[in-house]
Each structure stands twice: as C-alpha cells, then as structure tokens.
C-alpha positions as CSV (number, residue, x, y, z in Angstrom):
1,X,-10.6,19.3,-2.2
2,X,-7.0,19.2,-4.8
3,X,-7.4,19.6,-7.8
4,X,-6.2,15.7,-8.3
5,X,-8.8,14.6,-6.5
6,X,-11.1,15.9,-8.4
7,X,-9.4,14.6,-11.6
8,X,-9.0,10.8,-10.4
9,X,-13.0,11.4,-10.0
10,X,-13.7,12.4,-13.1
11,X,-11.8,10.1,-15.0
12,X,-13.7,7.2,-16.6
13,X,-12.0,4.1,-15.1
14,X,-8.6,2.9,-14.5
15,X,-7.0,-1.0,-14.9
16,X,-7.6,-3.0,-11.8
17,X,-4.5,-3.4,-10.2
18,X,-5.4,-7.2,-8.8
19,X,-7.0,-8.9,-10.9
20,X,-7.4,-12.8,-9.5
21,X,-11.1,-12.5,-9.6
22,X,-11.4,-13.4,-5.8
23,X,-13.9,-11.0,-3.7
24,X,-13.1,-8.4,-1.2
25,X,-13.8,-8.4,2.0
26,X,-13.1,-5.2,4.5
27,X,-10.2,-5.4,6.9
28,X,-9.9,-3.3,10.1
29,X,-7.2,-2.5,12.2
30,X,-8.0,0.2,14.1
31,X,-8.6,-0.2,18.4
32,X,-12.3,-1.3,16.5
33,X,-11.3,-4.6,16.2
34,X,-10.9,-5.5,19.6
35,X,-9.6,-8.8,18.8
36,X,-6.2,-6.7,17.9
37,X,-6.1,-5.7,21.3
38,X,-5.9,-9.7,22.5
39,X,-3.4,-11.0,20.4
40,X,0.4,-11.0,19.9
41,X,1.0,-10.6,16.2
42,X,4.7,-9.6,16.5
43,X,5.2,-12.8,14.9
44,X,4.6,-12.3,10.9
45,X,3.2,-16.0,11.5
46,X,0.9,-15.8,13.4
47,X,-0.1,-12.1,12.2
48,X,-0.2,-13.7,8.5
49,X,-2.7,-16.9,9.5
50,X,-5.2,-14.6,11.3
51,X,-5.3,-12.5,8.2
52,X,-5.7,-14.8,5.8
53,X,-7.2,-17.9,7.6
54,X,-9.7,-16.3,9.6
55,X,-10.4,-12.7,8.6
56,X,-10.1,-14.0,4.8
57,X,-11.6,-17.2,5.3
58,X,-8.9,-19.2,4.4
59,X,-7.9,-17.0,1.6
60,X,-11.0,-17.3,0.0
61,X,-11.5,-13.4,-0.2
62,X,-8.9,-10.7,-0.9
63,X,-8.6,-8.2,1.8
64,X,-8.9,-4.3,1.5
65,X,-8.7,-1.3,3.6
66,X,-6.6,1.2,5.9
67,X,-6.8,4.6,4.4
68,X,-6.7,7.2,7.3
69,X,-7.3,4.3,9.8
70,X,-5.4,4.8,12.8
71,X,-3.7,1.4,13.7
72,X,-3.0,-0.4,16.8
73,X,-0.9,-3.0,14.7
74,X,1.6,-0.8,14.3
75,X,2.3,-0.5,18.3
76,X,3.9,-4.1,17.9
77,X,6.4,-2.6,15.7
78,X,9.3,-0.6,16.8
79,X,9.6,1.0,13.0
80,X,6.5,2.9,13.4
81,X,7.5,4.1,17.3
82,X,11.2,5.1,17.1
83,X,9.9,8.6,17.7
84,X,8.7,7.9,21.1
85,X,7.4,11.8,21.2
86,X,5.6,10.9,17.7
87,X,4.4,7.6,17.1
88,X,3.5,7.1,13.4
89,X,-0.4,5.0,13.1
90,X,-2.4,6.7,11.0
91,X,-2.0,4.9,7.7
92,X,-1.9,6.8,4.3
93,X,-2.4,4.3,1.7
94,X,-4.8,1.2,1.0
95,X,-3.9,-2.2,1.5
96,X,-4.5,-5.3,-0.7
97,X,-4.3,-8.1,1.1
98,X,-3.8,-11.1,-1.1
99,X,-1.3,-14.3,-1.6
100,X,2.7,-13.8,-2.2
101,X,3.5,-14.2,-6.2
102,X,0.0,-12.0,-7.1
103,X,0.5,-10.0,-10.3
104,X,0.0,-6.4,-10.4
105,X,-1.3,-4.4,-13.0
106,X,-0.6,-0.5,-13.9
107,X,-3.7,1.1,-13.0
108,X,-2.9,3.9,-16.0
109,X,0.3,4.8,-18.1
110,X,3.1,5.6,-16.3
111,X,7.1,5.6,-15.9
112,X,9.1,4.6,-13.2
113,X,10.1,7.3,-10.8
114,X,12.3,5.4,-8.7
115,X,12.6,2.0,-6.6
116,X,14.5,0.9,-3.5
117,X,14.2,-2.2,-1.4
118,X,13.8,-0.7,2.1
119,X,15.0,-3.6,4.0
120,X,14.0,-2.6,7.6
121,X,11.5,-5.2,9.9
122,X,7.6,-3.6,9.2
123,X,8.9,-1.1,6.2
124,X,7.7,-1.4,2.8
125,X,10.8,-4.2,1.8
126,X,10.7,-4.2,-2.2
127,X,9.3,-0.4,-3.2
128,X,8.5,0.8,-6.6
129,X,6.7,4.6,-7.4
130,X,5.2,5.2,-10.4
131,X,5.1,8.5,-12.3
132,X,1.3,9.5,-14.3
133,X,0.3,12.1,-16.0
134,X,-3.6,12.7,-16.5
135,X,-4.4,16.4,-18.0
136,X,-1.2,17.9,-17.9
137,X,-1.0,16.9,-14.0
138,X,1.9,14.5,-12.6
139,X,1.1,12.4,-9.4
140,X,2.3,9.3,-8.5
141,X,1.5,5.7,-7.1
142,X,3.5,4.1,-4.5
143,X,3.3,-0.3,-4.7
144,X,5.0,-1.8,-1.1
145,X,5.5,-4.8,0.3
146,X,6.7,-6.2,-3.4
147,X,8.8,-9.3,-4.3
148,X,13.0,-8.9,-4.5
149,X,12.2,-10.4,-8.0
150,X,10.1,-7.1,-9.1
151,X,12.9,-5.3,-9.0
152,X,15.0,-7.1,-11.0
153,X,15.8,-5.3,-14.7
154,X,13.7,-2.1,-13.8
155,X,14.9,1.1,-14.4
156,X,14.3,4.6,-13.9
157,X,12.5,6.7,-16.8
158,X,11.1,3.1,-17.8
159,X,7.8,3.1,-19.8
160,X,4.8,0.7,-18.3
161,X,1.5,0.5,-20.4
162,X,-1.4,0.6,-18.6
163,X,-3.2,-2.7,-17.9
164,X,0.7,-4.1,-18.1
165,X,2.2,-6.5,-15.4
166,X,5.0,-4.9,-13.9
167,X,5.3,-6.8,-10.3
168,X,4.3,-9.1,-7.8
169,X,3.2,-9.3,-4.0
170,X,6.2,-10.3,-2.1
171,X,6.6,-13.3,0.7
172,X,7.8,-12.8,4.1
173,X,10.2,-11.5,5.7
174,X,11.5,-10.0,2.4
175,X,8.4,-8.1,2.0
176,X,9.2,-6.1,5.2
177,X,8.4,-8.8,7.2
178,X,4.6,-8.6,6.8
179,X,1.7,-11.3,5.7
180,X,1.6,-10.6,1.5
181,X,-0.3,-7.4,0.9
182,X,0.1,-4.6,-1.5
183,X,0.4,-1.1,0.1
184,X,-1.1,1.3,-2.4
185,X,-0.7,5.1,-2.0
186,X,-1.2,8.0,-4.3
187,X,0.9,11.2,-3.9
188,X,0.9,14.7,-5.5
189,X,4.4,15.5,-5.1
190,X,7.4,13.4,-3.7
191,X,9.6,16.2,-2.8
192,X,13.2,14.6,-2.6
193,X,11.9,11.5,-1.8
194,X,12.9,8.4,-4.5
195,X,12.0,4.8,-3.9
196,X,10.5,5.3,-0.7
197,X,8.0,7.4,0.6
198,X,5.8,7.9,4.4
199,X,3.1,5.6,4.1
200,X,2.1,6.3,7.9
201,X,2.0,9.1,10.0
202,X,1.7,10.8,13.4
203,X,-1.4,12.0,14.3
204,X,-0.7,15.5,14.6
205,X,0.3,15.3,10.9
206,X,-2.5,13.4,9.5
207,X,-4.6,16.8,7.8
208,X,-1.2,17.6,5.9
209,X,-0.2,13.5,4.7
210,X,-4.0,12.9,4.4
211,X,-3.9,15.9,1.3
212,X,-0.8,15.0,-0.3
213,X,-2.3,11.6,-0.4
214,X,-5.5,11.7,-1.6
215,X,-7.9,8.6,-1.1
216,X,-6.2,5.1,-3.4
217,X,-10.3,4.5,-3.4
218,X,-10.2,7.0,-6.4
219,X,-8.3,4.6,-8.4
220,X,-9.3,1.2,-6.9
221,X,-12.7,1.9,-6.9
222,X,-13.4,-1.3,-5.0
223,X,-16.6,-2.5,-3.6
224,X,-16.6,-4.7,-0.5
C-alpha cells in the first residue's frame, strides 16, 4: 500500500468532480461483456449510441468504471496495438461517462502542471494534469478526453480552487475520437512526462502502472 493511498483514504472528502445530479450506473469493457465481442465499434458512432443509448439508457444515467479492467475495446484501435509485441489494455484510470459540454469540478486545490491536446485517433485529445498537495505530499490528477475550448487561456503554475470549474467533457472526434467521457487518473510522480501521461498499459506492466496510479475510487468515491 503507498503511502498516498493511504492518505486519499484518510482524507475527509473531496469536491465531486461531475456534478449533474444524474445516477451511475457500472460500465464494463472487459471480454465480460460479451456483447463487445459482437459488435464493431470502430465507428465512434456507433461505439457512442451503445454507450449512451443502451448501456445508459438513453443517457438517463452517467457511466462509471475501468480501473485495472483489461479491455477488449481497445483491440479496435490501432493506438493501443502499435507495439504488436506489447499491446496496451489494461486501463489505469476511471472513466466518467457523461454528455459532451459537462462541467468539471476540481476535486481539491491544485495548480496546473501542464496541458497538451494529444491529437491522435483513441488518445486522450484535449489533456489537462493537475498538481495537489495533501500533507506535504504532491500527486497529481490527469482529466482526458476534454473540450479544445478547456484549454483555451490556461496556463502552467495556474491556481484552481477546489470545487472550481475549470473544464468541460469534450465532443467527437476532437476528444480523441471517443463517445464524451472523462478519463480520470491519479499519479504519484510524472517523471518527464507534461500534458500527457500512459493511461493504459501492457499486461506485463500492469503491477508497476497499477502503483503509480493508485485507485481514482479514492477520490471519486462513487457508488453505483
């Protein structure tokens, strides 16, 4: 167990990050949901009305869910299989599957560590990571998937309150060509990384990425 996760544990509650009072509902996209392995949802289409039509019931829920789930999704996208010896599907973060134009909220205090549109088909598309500080101990929160729009006038070192609106889910195909979702990830450390981050890896790897980034759970704390 880090010592952060411990921490996020023990600390009394933080801002919800979506707050459009809809309820959740548990998405899977492991080989477990054998209706993956029947469909073709290379088209963000398509993908986008299952999600939100039928898995969400016509968008009447949001959708949550993903961390350390080992995806067959990704097989439909060459992003994730480029390294045809390593495959990347085992997915590090939580995703919040909601409606393009959704605010998001700083879960705690923070200041922006760096942003980057990563304008590649399946990658995050708008990117912003946020620096936090909770008893002396930096981490940081990675938001995908974003509007071109959050980006606009943000800079690095910026202050953002917590509670404070400081983007929005992004449409298709900006978003990285995906149906509107937030990817949500916590890291300890970001090495050299700035405005971008793995938010999937190979299985091999998945003890080490699984550590540096600890459960989102700890800071979502969302019941479904």
């Amino acid at each position: 167990m880090s010592d952060l996760t411990e921490l996020l544990r023990r600390h009394p509650g933080f801002h919800a990050i979506v707050q459009n009072g809809k309820p959740y509902r548990k998405l899977d996209f492991s080989a477990g949901n054998t209706d993956l392995l029947t469909r073709d949802l290379g088209e963000t289409r398509h993908f986008s009305e299952y999600v939100f039509g039928e898995l969400l019931s016509e968008n009447t829920f949001n959708g949550i869910g993903g961390y350390g789930e080992d995806r067959v999704i990704y097989r439909q996208r060459k992003h994730f299989s480029a390294d045809t010896e390593k495959p990347r599907s085992i997915h590090l973060g939580v995703d919040i599957w909601a409606g393009a134009g959704t605010p998001l909220y700083a879960p705690l205090e923070a200041t922006v560590h760096s942003f980057a549109f990563n304008d590649h088909y399946g990658d995050y598309g708008p990117t912003i990571i946020l620096a936090h500080e909770i008893s002396g101990m930096t981490f940081f929160t990675l938001y995908g998937h974003l509007s071109l729009s959050s980006l606009e006038d943000l800079h690095e070192g910026e202050t953002i309150k917590a509670g404070e609106t400081f983007a929005t889910i992004g449409p298709y195909p900006e978003n990285g060509d995906w149906p509107p979702h937030l990817h949500f990830q916590v890291i300890r450390d970001m090495g050299s990384y700035k405005g971008d981050f793995p938010g999937v890896c190979n299985a091999a790897d998945q003890d080490y990425y699984l550590n540096l980034c600890p459960d989102p759970q700890l800071i979502l704390r969302i019941n479904t």
